[in-house]
N, C-alpha and C positions, 0 to 999 in steps of 0.2 A: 770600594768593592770588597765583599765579604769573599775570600779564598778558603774553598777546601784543598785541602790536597789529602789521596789515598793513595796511601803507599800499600804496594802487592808484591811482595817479595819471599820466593818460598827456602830461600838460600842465603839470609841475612849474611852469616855468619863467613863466608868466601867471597863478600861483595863488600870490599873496602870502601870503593867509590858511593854505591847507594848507600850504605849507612851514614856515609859522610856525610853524602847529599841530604838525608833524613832527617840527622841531627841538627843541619843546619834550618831547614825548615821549620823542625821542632820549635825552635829556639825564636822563631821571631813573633812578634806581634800582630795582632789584626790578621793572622793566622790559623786556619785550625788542619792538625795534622794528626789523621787517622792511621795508624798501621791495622790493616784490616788482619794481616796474620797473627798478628799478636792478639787481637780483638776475636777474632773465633778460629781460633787452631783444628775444632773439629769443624768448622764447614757452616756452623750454626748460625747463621746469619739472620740477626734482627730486623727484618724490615722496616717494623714503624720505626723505628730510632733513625736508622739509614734514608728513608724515604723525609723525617723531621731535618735531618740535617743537611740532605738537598735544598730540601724549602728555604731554608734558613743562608742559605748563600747565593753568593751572584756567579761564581768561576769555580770549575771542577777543576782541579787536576790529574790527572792520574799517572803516578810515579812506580816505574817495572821497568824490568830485563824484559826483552822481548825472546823469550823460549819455541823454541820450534817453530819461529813465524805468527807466534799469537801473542795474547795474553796471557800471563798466571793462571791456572787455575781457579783460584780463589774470586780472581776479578772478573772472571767470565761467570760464574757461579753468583755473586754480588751484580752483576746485568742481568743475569737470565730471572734473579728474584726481586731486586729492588726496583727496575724500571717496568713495570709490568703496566698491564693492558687497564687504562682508566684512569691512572697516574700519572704516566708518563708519555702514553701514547692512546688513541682512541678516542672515538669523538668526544666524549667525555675526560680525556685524559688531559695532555696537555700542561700541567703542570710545573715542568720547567722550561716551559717557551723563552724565548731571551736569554736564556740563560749561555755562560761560554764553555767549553769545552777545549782543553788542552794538555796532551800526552806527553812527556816528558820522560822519555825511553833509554837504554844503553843496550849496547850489540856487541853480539862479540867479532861479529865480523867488521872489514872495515867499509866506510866509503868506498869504492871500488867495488868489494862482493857486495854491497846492495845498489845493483845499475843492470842495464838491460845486459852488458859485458862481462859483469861478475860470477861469481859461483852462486847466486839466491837470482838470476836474473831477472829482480825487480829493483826498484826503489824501494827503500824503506816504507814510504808513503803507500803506498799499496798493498803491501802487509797489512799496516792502520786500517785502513779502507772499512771494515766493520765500524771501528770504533767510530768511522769518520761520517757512516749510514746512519749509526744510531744514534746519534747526536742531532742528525738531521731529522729524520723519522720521527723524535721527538721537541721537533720544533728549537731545539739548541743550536749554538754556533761553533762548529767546531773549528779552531783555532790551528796554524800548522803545530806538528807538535817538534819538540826541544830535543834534540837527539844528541846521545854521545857515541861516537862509532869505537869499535876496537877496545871498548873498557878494559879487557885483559890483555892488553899488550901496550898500553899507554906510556909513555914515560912520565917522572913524578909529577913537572912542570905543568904538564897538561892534562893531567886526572885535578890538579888542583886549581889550573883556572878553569874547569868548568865546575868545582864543589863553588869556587866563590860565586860563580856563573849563577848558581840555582838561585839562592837565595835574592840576587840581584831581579831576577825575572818575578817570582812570585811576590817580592816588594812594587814592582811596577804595575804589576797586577792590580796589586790591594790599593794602589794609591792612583790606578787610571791613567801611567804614564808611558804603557805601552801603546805606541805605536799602530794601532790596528790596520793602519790604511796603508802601512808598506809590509807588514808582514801577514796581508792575506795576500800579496803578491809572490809570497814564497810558498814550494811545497814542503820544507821544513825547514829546521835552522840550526845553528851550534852554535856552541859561546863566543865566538870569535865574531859573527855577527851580532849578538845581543846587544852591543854599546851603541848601535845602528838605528835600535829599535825602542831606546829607551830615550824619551821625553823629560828634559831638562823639568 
């Protein structure tokens, strides 16, 4: 399976965890890893290139802090232009049918504040829920997505098994050894489940 991943991060630089997770990404093979902010700082978003490089893969990922309950800026602005009407969607569109679709998020809050009981009284999953429409809408499969809760309060142990986490996940990807058939049984997942869901 050909792996994109886009990274959308407008705070690199206070975000230990995603750049780690980034760099690890970066670094592998049969991988292609976009940082979209680094890629157009003012907003400039190339279409045909973005819409060639959809084409050209089998799995999205999309790698962000989830800010105020959304997306980036950037990555919502990258949706509102790159998946447009004839392309991606529309009886003419269509274009990445089959294709997978999978989020790969960090929160600053933890487990707990994203629950019907917490301080955000939803599930993180229900946040997603756009990304989760638009994937559908355009005939893609969207995937639960990979969550790390409490990024800023983590201890060092467990910000670093989920950086080893990522890499482990978008290699199962690329080589078709994840799991599909128990992990759309979940509405998300963390590194502690990933060894669960990966295929010898």
């Amino acid at each position: 399976m050909r792996v994109l991943v886009l990274f959308a991060h407008p705070a690199q630089r206070r975000s230990s965890i995603n750049t780690a997770m980034a760099t690890a990404a970066r670094a592998l093979k049969g991988v292609t890893f976009v940082d979209l902010y680094a890629e157009y700082p003012r907003f400039s978003i190339d279409v045909d290139r973005e819409q060639r490089r959809l084409m050209e893969h089998d799995v999205f990922v999309f790698q962000f802090p989830v800010f105020w309950y959304s997306t980036p800026a950037l990555l919502k602005q990258w949706q509102d232009l790159v998946l447009e009407y004839g392309f991606a969607y529309g009886p003419q569109g269509k274009k990445l049918a089959g294709k997978q679709v999978l989020a790969c998020v960090t929160t600053g809050g933890s487990r707990a504040d994203y629950s019907e009981s917490g301080g955000n009284r939803r599930y993180i999953e229900h946040f997603l829920y756009p990304l989760e429409q638009t994937a559908t809408l355009c005939g893609m499969e969207y995937l639960p997505p990979f969550v790390l809760y409490s990024a800023n309060h983590l201890e060092e142990d467990s910000a670093q098994d989920h950086i080893r986490s990522y890499p482990q996940l978008l290699t199962a990807l690329r080589d078709d050894r994840l799991d599909l058939t128990r992990a759309r049984l979940l509405p998300a997942f963390c590194s502690p489940q990933l060894i669960d869901l990966i295929r010898n």
